[in-house]
C-alpha positions in Angstrom: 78.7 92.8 26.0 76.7 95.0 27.0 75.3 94.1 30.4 79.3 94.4 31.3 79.3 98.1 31.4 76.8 97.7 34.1 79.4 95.3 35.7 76.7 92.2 35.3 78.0 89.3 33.3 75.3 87.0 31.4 73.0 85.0 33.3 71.8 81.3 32.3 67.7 81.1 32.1 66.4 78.9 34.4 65.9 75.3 33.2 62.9 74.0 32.4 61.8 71.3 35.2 60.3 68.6 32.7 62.3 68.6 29.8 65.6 67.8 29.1 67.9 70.9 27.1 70.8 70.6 25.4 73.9 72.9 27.0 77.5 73.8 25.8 80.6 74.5 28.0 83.3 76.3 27.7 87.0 76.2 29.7 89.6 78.6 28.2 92.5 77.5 30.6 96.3 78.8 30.6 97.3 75.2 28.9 94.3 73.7 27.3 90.5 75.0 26.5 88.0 72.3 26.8 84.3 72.2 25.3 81.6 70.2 26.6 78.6 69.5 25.4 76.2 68.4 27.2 71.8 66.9 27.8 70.4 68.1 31.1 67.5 65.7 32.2 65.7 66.5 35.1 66.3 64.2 37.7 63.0 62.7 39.8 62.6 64.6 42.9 63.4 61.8 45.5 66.6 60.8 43.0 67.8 64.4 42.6 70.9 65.3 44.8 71.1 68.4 47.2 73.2 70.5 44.7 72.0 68.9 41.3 68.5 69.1 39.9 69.5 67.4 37.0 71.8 64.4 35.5 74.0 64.9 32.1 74.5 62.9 29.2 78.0 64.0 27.7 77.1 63.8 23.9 80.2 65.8 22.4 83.6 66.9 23.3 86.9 68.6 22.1 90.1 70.1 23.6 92.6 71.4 21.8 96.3 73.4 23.0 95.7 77.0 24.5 97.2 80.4 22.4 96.7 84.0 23.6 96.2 82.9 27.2 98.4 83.7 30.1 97.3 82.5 33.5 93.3 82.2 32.2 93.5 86.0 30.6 93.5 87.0 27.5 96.8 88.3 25.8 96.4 87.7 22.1 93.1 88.2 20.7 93.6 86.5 17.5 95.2 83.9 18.7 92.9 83.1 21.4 89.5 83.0 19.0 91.7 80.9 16.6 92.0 78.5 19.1 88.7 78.7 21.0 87.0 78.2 17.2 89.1 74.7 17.1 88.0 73.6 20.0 84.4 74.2 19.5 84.5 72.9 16.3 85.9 69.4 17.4 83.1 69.6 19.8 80.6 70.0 17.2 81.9 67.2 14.6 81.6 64.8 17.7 77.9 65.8 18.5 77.2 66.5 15.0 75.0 69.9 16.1 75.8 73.2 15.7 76.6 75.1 18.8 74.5 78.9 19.1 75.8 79.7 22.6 78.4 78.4 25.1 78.6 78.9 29.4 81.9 80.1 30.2 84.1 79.2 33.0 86.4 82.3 34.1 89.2 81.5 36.7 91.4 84.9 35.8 90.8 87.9 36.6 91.4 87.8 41.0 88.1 86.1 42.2 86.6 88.5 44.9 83.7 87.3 47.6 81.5 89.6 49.4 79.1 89.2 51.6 76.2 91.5 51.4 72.2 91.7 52.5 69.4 93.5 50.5 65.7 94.1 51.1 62.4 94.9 49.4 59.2 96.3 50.1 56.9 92.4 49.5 54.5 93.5 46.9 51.9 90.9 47.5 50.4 89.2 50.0 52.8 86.1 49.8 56.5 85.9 48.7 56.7 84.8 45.2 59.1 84.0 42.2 58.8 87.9 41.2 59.5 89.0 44.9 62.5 86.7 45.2 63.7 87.9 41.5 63.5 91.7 43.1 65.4 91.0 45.7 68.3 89.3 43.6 68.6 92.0 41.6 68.6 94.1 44.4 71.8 92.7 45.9 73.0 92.1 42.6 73.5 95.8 41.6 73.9 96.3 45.3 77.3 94.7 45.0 78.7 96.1 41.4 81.8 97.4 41.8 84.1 100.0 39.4 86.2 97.8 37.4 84.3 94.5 38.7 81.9 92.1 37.0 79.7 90.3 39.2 79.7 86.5 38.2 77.9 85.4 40.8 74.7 86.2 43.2 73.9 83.5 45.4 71.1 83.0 48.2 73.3 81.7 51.2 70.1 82.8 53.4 66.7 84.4 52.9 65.0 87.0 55.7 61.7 87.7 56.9 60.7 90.6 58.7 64.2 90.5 60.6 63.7 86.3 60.5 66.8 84.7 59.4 67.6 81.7 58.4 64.7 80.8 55.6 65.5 78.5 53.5 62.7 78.7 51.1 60.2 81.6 51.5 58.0 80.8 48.7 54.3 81.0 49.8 55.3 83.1 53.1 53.6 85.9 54.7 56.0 88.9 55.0 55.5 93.0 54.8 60.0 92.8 54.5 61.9 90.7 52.6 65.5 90.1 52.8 68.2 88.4 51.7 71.9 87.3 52.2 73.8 86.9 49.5 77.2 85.5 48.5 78.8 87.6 45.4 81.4 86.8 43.6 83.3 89.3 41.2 86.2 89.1 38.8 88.3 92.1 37.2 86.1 93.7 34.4 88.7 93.5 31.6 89.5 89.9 32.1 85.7 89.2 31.5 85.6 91.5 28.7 88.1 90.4 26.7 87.3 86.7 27.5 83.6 87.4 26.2 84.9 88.9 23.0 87.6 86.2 22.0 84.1 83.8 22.2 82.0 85.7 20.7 83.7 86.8 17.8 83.8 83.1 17.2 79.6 83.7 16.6 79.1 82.0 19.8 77.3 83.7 22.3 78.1 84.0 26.3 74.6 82.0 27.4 76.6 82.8 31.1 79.9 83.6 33.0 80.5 81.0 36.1 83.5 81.0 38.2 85.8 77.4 37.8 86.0 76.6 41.3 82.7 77.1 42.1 81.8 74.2 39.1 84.3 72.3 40.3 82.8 72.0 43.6 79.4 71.4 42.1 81.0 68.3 40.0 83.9 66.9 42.5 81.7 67.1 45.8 79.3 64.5 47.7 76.4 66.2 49.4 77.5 64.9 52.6 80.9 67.0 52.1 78.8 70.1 51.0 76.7 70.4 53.9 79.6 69.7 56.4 81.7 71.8 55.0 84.5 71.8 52.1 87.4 73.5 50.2 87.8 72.8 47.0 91.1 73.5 45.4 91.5 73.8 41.8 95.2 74.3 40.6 95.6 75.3 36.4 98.7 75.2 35.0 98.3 79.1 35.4 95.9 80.2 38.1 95.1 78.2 41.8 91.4 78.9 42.9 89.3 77.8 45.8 85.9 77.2 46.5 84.0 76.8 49.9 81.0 75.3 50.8 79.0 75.1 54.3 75.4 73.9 54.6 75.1 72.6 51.0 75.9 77.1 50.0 79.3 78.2 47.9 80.0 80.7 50.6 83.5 81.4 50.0 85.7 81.9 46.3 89.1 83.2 45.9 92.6 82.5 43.8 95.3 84.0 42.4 97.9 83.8 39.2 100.3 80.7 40.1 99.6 77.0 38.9 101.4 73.9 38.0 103.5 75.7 35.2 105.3 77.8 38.2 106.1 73.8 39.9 107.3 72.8 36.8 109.6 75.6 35.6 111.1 75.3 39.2 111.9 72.1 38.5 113.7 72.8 35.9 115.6 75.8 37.2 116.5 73.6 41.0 117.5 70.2 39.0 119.1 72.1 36.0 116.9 70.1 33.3 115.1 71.1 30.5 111.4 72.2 31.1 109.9 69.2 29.2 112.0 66.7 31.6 110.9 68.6 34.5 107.3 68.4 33.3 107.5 64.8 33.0 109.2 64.1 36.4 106.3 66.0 38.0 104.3 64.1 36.0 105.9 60.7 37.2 106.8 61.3 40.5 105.4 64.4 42.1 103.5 63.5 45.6 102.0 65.2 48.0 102.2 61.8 50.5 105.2 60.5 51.4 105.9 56.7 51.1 108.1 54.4 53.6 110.2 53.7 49.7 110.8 57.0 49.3 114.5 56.5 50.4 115.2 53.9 48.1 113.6 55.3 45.0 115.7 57.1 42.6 115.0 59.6 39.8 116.9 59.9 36.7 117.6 63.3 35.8 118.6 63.7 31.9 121.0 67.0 31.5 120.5 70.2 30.1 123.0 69.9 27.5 122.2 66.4 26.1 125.9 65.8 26.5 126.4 62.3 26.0 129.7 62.2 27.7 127.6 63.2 30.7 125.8 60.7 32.3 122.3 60.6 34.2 122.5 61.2 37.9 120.2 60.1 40.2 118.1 61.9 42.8 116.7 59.9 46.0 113.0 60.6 46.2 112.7 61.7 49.1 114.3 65.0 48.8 112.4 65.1 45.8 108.9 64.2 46.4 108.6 64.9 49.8 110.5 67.6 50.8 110.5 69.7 47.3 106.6 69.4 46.6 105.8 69.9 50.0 107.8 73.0 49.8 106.1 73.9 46.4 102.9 73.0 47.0 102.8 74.8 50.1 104.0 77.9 48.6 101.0 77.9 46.0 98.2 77.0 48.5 99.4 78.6 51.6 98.0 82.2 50.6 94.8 81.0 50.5 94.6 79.9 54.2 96.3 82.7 55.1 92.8 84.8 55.4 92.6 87.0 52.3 89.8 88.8 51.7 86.6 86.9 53.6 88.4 84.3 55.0 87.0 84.4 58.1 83.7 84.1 57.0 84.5 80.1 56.1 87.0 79.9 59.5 84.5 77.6 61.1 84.0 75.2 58.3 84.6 70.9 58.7 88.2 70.6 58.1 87.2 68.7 54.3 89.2 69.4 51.9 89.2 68.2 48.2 91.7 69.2 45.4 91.0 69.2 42.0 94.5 70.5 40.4 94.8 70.9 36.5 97.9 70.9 33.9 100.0 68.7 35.6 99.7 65.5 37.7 100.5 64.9 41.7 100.3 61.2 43.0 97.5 62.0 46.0 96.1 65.0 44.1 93.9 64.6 40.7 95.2 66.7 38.4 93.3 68.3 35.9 93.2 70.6 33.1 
């Protein structure tokens, strides 16, 4: 906890190039927490893919029912390491290890991007891995913010003697070395309570990551990275969006309203209970409309259970279509409507893949 006084959240070491290590996940969500765990083999260099050094083997997993979370945040303690210790522990009994330390994936707290550019003095004759390391933490602590941790620092381009534009400056000659950086910071009490529900499970925070940025890293092609893509990630509580241009997470942002705020409309527009409405989402929720849609119909049960009351019927299409469309627009719309830094993604390939959890959407893969 305490490099989050400074504002700095945990960082991963860097993995060692010719061995494979064993690594634990973490994803305390609004609905459901998730723990992965995980082999990292290095991947041969002419197999490895532009955003992947390494391939995974998948050797335990659990998931259990969140408690103490409201829209990724912490609001019971207790409850929250209660259920955060089940989870691990199902993870464990399936890999039959112990776990020591876990990277967590944060999507509370109002994800923040800044772009920012720091320079250093080069020490040596040539740029090295200690020069680049300086420079990091230059921008790093550059970019801390009262009331902000900093999740991320990442290289979108390095500079050399006013050069822009290197990609990799190892080995080059330069009295100046700059950087631009991408950062990405989240409110400091979210990540503070978050680290303390984990650790007071005696797990410790090997690193803090941001969940759309991973889920761009698992759910994109190369090809898609490097031309450009949004990736939308939809909890049951929170929505967050990741952006990536020339194979770099450039943009991150999101906000508190997620599949649970779909479903309890439901419920309140078609009068039915919340675990009907859930399931009718479930069913028949779509994004895409079909030429059928006119002649489908969807059994609503009633409130009441009255049995002298009998089902009625709703035509899909002023269902599917026309109330998702609605729905879902009014959850993803804010992020195109250029919040903070939008511009800086504004001439990106119109790709766009959606990753959306706690619920299900035919056209949409729904995740939690």
């Amino acid at each position: 906890m305490s490099a989050l006084q400074f504002g700095l959240t945990p960082k991963m070491k860097p993995l060692p190039p010719n061995r494979s290590v064993l690594v634990a996940a973490l994803d305390v969500g609004t609905s459901k927490i998730a723990c992965l765990i995980g082999r990292l083999r290095p991947s041969p260099p002419e197999d490895s893919p532009g955003l992947r050094s390494h391939s995974v083997e998948v050797v335990g997993f659990g998931h259990t029912l969140a408690r103490g979370m409201k829209a990724g945040t912490v609001i019971d303690l207790a409850e929250a390491e209660a259920a955060v210790r089940q989870c691990a522990d199902l993870a464990e009994r399936t890999a039959k290890m112990q776990l020591d330390s876990v990277i967590v994936s944060v999507s509370a707290g109002r994800p923040t991007s800044e772009l920012i550019s720091a320079s250093i003095e080069v020490a040596g004759s040539a740029i090295g891995e200690r020069d680049i390391s300086r420079v990091l933490t230059a921008g790093s602590r550059h970019s801390a913010r009262a009331g902000r941790a900093v999740l991320h620092s990442l290289p979108i381009g390095y500079v050399l003697d006013h050069a822009r534009g290197v990609r990799d400056p190892r080995g080059m000659l330069a009295r100046e070395f700059g950087i631009d950086m991408h950062v990405v910071t989240a409110d400091g009490s979210a990540a503070r309570n978050l680290m303390l529900a984990v650790e007071r499970c005696h797990l410790a925070v090997e690193a803090m990551v941001t969940s759309p940025y991973v889920a761009g890293l698992s759910a994109l092609a190369d090809d898609e990275a490097e031309l450009g893509a949004a990736v939308i990630e939809m909890g049951a509580g929170t929505t967050t969006i990741a952006v990536f241009t020339g194979s770099r997470f450039v943009h991150a942002d999101g906000f508190a309203l997620g599949g649970w705020h779909v479903t309890m409309d439901l419920a309140r527009g078609l009068n039915a209970r919340v675990v009907d409405a859930e399931r009718i989402k479930t069913l028949y929720g779509s994004v895409l409309t079909g030429a059928s849609d006119e002649r489908d119909m969807i059994a609503v049960p009633p409130v009441d259970n009255d049995e002298r009351e009998a089902f009625f019927a709703l035509e899909a299409t002023g269902f599917c279509a026309d109330f998702e469309h609605a729905g879902g627009a009014g959850v993803i719309d804010p992020q195109r409507r250029g919040r903070n830094g939008a511009e800086c993604f504004s001439h990106t390939a119109p790709v766009f893949a959606a990753e959306v959890a706690g619920t299900e959407f035919v056209g949409i893969d729904l995740r939690d």
